[in-house]
C-alpha positions in Angstrom: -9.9 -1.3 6.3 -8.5 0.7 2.9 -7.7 3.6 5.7 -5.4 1.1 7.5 -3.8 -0.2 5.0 -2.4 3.1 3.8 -2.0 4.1 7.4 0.5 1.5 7.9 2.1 1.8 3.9 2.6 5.3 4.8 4.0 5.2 8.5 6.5 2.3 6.6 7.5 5.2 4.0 8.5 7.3 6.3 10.8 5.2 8.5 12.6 4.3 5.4 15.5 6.5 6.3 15.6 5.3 9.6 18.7 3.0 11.1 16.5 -0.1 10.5 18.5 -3.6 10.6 16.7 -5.2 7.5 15.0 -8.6 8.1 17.7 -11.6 7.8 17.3 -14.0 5.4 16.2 -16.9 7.8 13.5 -14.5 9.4 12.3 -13.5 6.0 8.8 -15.3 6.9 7.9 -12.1 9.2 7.7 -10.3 6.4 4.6 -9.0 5.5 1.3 -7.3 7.0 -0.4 -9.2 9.8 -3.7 -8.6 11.4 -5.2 -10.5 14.8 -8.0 -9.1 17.3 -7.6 -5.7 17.8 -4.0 -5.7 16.7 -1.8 -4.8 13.5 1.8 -5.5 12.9 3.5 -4.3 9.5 7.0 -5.6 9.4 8.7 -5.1 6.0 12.0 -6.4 4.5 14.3 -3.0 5.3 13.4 -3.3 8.5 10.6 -1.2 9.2 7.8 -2.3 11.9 4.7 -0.5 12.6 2.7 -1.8 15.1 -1.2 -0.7 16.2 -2.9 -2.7 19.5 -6.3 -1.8 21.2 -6.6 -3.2 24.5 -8.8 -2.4 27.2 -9.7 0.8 26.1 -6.2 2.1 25.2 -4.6 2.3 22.0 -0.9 1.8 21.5 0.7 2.5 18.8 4.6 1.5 17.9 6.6 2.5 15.0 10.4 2.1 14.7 13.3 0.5 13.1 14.1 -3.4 13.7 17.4 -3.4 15.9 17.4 -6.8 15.9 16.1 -10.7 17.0 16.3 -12.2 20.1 15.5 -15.6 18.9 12.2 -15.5 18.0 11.3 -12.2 19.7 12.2 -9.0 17.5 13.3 -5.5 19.3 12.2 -2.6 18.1 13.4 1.0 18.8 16.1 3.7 18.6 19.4 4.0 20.8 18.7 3.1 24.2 14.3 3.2 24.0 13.1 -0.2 23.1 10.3 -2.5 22.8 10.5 -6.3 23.0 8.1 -8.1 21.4 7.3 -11.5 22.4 7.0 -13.9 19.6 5.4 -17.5 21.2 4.6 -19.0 18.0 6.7 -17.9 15.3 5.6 -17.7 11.3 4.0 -20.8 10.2 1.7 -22.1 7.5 -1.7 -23.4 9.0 -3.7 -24.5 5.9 -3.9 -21.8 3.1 -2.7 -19.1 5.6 0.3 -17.8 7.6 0.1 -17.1 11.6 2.3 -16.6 14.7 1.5 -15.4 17.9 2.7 -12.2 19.1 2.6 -11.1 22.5 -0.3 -13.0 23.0 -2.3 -12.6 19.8 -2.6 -14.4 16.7 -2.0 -12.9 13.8 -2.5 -13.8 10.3 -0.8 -12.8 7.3 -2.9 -10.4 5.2 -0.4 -9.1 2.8 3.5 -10.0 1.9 6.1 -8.1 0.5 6.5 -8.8 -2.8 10.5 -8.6 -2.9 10.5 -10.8 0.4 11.8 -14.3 -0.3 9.5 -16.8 -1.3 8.1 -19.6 1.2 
């Protein structure tokens, strides 16, 4: 688990310099790391998203800048190569811990930014 989480810290570090579109204030609960079956998302406050999914047998692996949202959805990619990512049940408090549902997966808050604004 350790390995992952410096997987994705350092993937995150080195888009940095990329042409993200930093998270908007009223989006600011994607922030943070989420993890679901077989699937990581690391979304951080510049803009950053690094994204790791096992699914029948294949791994997929996304990293990129945010170019923007598409009402709950977020897009992900440079100039004209994208990805959409479907975002069914956005961020939400359930009990002690934060979920949404992203292409098809829950996920649950593992880790948030600590300069992200508070909820």
């Amino acid at each position: 688990m350790q390995r992952r989480h410096t997987f994705l810290a350092l993937l995150a570090t080195s888009l940095l310099g990329a042409c993200a579109q930093p998270v908007p204030a009223e989006k600011s609960k994607y922030i943070g790391e989420w993890e679901g079956l077989a699937m990581a998302l690391l979304i951080t406050q510049d803009g950053s998203i690094a994204y790791k999914r096992l699914k029948g047998g294949v791994a997929t692996s996304i990293s990129g800048p945010l170019k923007r949202f598409d009402g709950d959805n977020f897009v992900v990619g440079f100039g004209p190569v994208t990805t959409t990512f479907e975002v069914s049940v956005p961020p939400h408090q359930d009990g002690t811990d934060w979920k949404m549902t992203v292409d098809g997966v829950e996920l649950t808050r593992v880790r948030r930014s600590a300069d992200a604004d508070a909820t």
